[in-house]
PAVO-636320 format. One line per field, with one value per residue (C-alpha): residue number from 1; x, y, z. Coordinates in pm, whole numbers. Layout:
BEGIN
seq = [NUM/...] .
x = [X/...] .
y = [Y/...] .
z = [Z/...] .
This chain:
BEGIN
seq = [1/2/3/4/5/6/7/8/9/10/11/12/13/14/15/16/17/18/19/20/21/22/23/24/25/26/27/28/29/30/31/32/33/34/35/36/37/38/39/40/41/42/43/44/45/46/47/48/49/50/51/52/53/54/55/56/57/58/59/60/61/62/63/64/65/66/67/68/69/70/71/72/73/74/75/76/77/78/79/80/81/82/83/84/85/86/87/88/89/90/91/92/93/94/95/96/97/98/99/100/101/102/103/104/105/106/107/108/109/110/111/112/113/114/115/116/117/118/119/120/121/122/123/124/125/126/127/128/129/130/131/132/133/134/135/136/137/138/139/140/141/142/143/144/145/146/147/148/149/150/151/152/153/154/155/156/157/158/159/160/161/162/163/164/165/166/167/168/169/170/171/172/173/174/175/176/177/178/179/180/181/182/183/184/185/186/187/188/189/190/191/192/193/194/195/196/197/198/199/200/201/202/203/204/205/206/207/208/209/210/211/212/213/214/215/216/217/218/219/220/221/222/223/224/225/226/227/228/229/230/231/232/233/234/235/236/237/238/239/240/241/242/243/244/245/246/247/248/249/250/251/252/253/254/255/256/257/258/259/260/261/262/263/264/265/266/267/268/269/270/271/272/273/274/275/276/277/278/279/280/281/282/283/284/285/286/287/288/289/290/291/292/293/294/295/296/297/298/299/300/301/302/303/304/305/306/307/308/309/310/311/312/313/314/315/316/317/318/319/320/321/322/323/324/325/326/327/328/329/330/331/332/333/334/335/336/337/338/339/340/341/342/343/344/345/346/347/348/349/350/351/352/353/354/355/356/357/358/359/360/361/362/363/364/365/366/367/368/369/370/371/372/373/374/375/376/377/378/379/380/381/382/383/384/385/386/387/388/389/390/391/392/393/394/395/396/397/398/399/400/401/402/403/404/405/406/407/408/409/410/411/412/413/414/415/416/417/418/419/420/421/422/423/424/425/426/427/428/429/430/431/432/433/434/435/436/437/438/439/440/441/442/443/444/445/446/447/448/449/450/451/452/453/454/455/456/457/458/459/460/461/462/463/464/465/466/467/468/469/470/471/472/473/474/475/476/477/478/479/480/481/482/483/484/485/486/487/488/489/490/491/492/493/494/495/496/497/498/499/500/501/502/503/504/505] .
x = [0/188/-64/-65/-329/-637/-931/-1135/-918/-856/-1219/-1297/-939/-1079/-801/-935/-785/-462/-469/-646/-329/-113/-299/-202/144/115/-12/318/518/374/405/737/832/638/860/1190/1095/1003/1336/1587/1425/1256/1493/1821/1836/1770/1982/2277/2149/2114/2409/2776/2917/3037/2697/2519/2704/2597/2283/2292/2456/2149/1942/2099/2051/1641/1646/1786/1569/1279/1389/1419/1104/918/1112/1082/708/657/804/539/227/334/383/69/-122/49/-46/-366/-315/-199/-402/-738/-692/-669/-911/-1123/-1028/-1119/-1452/-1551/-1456/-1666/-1946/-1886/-1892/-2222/-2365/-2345/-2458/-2079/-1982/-1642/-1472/-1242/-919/-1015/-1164/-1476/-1772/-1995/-2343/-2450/-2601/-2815/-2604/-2695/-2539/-2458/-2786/-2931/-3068/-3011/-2799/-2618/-2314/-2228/-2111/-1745/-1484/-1187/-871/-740/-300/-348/-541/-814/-715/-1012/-999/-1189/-1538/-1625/-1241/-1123/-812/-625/-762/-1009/-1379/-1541/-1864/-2111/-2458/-2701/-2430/-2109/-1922/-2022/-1917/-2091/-1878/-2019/-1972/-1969/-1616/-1477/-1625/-1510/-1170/-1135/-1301/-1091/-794/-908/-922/-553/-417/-595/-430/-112/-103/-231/65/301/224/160/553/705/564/618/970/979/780/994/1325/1156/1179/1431/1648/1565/1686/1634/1964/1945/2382/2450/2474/2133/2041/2195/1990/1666/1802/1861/1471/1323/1457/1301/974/991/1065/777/495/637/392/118/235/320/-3/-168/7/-155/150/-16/-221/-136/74/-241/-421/-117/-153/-504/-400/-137/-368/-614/-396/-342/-35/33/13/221/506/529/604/822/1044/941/924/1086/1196/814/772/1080/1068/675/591/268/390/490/920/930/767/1028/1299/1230/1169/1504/1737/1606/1645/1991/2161/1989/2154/2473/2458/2375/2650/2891/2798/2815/3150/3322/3469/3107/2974/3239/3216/2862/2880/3193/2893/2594/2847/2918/2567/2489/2758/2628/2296/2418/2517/2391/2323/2219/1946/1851/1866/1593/1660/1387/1495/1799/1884/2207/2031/2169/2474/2330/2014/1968/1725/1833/1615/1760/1471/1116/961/630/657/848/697/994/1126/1366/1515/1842/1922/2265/2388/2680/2926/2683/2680/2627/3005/3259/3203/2840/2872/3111/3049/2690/2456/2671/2512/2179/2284/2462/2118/1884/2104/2117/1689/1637/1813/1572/1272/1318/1032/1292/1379/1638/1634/1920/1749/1932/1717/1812/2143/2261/2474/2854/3118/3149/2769/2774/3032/2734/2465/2264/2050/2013/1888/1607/1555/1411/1249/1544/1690/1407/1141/1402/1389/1650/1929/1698/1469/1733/1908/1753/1989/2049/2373/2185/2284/2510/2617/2331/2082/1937/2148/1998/2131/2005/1738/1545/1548/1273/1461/1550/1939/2079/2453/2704/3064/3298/3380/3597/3582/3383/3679/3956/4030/3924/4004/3637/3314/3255/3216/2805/2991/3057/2746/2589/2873/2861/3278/3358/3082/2923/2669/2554/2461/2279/2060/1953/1918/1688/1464/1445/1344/1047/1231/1330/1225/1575/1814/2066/2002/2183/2139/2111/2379] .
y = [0/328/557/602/346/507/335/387/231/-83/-108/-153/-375/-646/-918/-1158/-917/-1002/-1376/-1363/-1171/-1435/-1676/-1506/-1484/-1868/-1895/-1769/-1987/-2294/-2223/-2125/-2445/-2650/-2429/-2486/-2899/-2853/-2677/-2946/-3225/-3176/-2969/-2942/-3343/-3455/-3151/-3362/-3636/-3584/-3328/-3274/-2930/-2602/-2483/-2742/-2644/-2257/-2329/-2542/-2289/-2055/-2285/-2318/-1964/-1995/-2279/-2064/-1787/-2012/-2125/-1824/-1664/-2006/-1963/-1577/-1562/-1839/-1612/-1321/-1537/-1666/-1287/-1181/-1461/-1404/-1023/-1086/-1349/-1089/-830/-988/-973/-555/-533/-760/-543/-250/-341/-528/-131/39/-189/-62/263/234/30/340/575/770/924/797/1104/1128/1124/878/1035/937/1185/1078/1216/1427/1188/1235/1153/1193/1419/1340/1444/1172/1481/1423/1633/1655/1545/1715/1497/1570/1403/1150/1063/798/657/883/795/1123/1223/1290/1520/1363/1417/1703/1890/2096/2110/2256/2072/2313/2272/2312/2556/2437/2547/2449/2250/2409/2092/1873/1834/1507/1272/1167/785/790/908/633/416/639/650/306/284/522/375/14/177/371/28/-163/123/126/-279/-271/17/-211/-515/-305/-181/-491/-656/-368/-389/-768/-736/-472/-692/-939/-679/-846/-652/-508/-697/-1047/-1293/-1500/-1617/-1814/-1545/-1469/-1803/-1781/-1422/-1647/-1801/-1468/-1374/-1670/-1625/-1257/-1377/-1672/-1344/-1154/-1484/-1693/-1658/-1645/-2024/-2126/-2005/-2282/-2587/-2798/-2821/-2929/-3204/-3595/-3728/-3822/-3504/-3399/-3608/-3521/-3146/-3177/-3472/-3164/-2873/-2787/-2871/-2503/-2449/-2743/-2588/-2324/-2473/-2673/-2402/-2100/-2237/-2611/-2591/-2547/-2881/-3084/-3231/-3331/-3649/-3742/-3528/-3830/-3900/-3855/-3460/-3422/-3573/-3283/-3014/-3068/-3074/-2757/-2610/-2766/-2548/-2268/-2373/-2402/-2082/-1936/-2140/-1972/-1661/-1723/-1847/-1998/-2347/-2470/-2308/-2481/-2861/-2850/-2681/-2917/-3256/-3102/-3074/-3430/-3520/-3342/-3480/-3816/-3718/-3610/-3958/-4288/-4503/-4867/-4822/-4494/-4193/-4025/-3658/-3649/-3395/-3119/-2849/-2658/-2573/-2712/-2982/-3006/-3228/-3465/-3752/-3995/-4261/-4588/-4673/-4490/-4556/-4508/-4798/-5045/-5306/-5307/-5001/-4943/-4662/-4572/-4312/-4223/-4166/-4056/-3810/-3825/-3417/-3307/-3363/-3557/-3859/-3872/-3873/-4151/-4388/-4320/-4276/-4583/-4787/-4733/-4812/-5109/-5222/-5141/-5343/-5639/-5608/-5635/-5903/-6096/-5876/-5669/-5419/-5251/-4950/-4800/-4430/-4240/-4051/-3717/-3500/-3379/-3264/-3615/-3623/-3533/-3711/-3420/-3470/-3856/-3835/-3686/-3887/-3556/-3629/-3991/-3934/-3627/-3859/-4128/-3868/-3883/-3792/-3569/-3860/-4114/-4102/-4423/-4571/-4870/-4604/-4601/-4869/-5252/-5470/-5695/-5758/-5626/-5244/-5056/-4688/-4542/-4807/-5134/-5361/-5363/-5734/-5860/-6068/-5820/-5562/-5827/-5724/-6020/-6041/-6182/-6313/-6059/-6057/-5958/-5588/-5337/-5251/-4961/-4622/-4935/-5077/-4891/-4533/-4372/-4438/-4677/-4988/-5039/-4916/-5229/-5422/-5289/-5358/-5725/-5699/-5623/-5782/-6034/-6229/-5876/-5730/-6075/-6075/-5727/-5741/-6024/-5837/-5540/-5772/-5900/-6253/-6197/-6572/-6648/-6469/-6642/-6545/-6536/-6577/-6297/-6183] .
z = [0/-100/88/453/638/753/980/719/453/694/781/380/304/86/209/-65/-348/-172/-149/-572/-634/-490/-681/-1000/-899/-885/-1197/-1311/-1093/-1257/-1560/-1555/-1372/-1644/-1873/-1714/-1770/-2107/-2162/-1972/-2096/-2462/-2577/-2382/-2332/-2705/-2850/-2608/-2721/-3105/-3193/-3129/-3251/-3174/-3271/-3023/-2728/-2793/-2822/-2529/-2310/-2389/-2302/-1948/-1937/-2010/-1745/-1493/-1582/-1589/-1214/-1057/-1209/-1023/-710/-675/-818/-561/-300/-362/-329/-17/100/-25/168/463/424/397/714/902/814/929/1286/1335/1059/1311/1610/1417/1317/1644/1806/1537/1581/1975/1873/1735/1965/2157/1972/1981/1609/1452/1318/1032/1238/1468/1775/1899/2000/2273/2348/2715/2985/3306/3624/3970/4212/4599/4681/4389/4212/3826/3639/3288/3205/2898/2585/2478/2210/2339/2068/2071/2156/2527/2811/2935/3293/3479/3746/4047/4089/4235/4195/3931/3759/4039/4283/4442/4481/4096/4082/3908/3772/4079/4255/4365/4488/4249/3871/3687/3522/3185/3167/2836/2809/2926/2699/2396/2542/2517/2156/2044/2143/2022/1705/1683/1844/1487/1270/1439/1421/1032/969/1113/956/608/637/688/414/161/234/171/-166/-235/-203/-445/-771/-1016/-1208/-1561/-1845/-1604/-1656/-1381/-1300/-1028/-823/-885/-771/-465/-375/-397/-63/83/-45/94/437/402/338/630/856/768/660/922/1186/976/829/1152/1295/1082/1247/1490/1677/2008/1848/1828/1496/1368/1351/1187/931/882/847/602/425/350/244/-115/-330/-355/67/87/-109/57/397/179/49/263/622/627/982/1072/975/942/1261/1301/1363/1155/876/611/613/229/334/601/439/161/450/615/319/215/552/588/376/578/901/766/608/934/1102/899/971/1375/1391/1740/1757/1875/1567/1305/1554/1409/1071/979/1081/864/585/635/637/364/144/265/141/-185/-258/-261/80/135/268/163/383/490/722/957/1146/1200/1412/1583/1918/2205/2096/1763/1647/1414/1312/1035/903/746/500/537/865/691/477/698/878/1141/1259/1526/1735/1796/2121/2198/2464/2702/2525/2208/1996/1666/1565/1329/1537/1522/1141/1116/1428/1588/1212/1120/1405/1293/938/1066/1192/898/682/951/986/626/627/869/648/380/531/808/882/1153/1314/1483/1694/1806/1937/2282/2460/2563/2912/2849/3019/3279/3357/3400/3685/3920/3994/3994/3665/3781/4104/3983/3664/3903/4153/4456/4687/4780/4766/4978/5335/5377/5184/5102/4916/4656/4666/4784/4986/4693/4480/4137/4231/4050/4050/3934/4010/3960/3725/3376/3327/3633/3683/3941/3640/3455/3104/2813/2795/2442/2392/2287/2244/2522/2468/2625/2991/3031/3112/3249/2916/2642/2803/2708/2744/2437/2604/2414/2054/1942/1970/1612/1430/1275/1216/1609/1762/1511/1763/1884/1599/1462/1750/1699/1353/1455/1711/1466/1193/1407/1449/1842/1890/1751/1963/2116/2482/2783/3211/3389/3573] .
């Protein structure tokens, strides 16, 4: 909007003109994605295919240059719809607080001027005596509160004369009323203005140059654009997400948006989404690869050792994305809060039959190490399932700030994990008087803990022997710890009836 906001502008905003507009812009979008396809695949592909000259390879470099033009057109034409919806998101709620004060206002019989104050009629009041008198009408604007001298005082705080009553002055309560209208209604104006601003300046950013050739460099401003528009649209997308609801609700809701809505969480606002459960792992897969590159981008930009530990591991797991995986890779989930986050499927868990979790623990961060030892555990034991059934799937499952090897030293967490000290009154509260207590409780092995122990190889001494804590490393891998990582390919696989088992301890 180039002119400045009025109430009576806002109170008349047909929102719908903004979100046809968007649809327009749309309209664009596809076609010049259908264009771009046409382009790399009827024409650039067979001219590869069909011709070999000087001649061929100019005309094929053009061509690249149409593609690219074609792309950034979709992606940028893309970015204005999603602005214009979440414009017209944003805009309904002080349009809704303006009319809701209007209809007030009239309720009331008070007149809406043109700037915004409010007139308010003369009412009968009664005195100390309970004799009625007049309260003349008056006009409140809105943004500052009246100050009302007491009843019965004057400005400087003397005894007021007045017609019939000397110490007495009627308050009209009408003015109060039209105080508060006419602030509701600056508050809607000032909210609209606001909202009005920000988006200008993000449509603004989204002009292309004149004479459009869209370089690489080009390409890469489309990045920059998109994290405009996810600053200004993003609560209006995000305001649409049952985040509070069960996975299957979730489903439901992203079951009934359109293909058009879909992409935009999809390119716009990934991170909204990336890590929902219910939203299908093919969706999130897509959602988190497109907000990798944001992360890293921003990691780069922050700087620190902490910083670099974790941009150096979504580099890694990006370049292990890029290529091919046995079974494929699916990224469920990313983040750099905390140590890091990250959730890596093995095969789709939505298809699989069989689908285990993998938690890390002790020591366990978004780092080199994760990349290379912990995601191969879980890959370790997706290829072992589908062994035992081809419908398996494994998940690494980062996402919280496992215990460091500072932290495990205390039995702090422990002891508020299982509700004590404050809830033990004696020793025996924490710890019974058998031998199946170690230091931070009950043995897991032992045959008072009621789990199912299966045969594993003899590993490392946990800190004596192996000088860390990677005593439970082994078990997934079938070179170091073959009988292990059998049996759990075997539970995984839904074939736990042939583990080879073992007494407790």
């Amino acid at each position: 909007m180039t002119e400045t906001l009025t109430w009576q502008m806002l109170r008349d905003l047909q929102t719908s003109e903004f979100t046809q507009a968007g649809d327009k812009w749309h309209e664009v979008s596809s076609r010049s994605a259908s264009d771009r396809g046409r382009v790399d695949g009827a024409m650039s592909a067979k001219l590869r295919e069909t011709q070999e000259s000087d001649s061929a390879e100019a005309a094929l470099g053009r061509l690249r240059r149409l593609s690219r033009n074609f792309q950034y057109v979709h992606s940028e034409c893309g970015l204005i719809r999603t602005a214009l919806n979440g414009l017209a998101g944003d805009l309904a709620e002080p349009q809704r607080q303006l009319k809701q004060a209007l209809a007030d206002a009239a309720s009331l019989n008070f007149t809406v001027h043109e700037d915004g104050s409010v007139s308010y009629p003369a009412a009968k009041v009664e005195d100390l005596t309970g004799a009625k008198q007049e309260a003349p009408g008056g006009s409140s604007q809105g943004s500052s509160r009246l100050l009302l001298d007491p009843p019965g005082l004057g400005p400087t705080g003397q005894p007021s004369l007045y017609p019939g009553h000397s110490r007495f002055k009627p308050v009209n309560p009408n003015a109060e009323k039209a105080q508060d209208v006419a602030d509701r209604i600056v508050g809607a104006v000032r909210s609209a203005r606001e909202i009005d601003a920000r988006y200008a300046k993000t449509l603004n950013g989204l002009r292309a140059e004149k004479g459009l050739d869209a370089t690489a460099a080009t390409l890469k401003d489309v990045a920059r654009d998109t994290a405009d528009v996810r600053s200004t649209a993003g609560m209006h997308l995000a305001e649409g997400i049952p985040q509070d609801k069960d996975p299957a609700e979730r489903k439901k809701w992203w079951d009934g948006l359109s293909d058009e809505q879909r992409q935009e969480y999809l390119k716009v606002a990934p991170d909204l989404i990336g890590d929902l459960d219910g939203i299908p792992a093919l969706v999130r897969d897509e959602a988190n690869r497109n907000y990798l590159q944001v992360l890293i981008d921003d990691l780069v930009r922050q700087g620190g050792d902490e910083a670099k530990t974790k941009l150096n591991a979504l580099r890694m797991i990006q370049e292990k994305l890029g290529g091919s995986s046995h079974p494929p890779m699916y990224l469920l989930g990313i983040g750099d809060e905390g140590n890091g986050r990250a959730i890596v499927s093995y095969g789709n868990p939505d298809t699989s039959r069989n689908v285990s979790a993998y938690v890390p623990g002790l020591g366990t961060k978004l780092n080199k190490d994760f990349v290379e030892d912990t995601m191969k555990r879980a890959q370790d034991t997706a290829i072992g399932a589908r062994r035992v059934d081809s419908s398996s799937a494994s998940i690494i499952w980062l996402g919280y700030d496992a215990p460091q090897s500072v932290d495990v030293m205390s039995k702090g967490d422990a002891q508020r994990g299982a509700g004590g000290p404050e809830g033990a009154r004696t020793a025996n509260d924490l710890f019974d008087i058998g031998n199946d207590d170690v230091y931070f409780g009950k043995d897991p092995a032992s045959e008072a803990f009621g789990a199912q122990r299966f045969l594993v190889d003899d590993g490392p001494r946990m800190v004596l022997e192996a000088g860390k804590f990677d005593a439970h490393s082994p078990y997934f891998d079938p070179v170091k710890d073959r009988v292990s990582a059998t049996n759990i390919a075997r539970i995984v696989g839904g074939r736990s009836e042939d583990i080879v088992r073992e007494d407790h301890r």
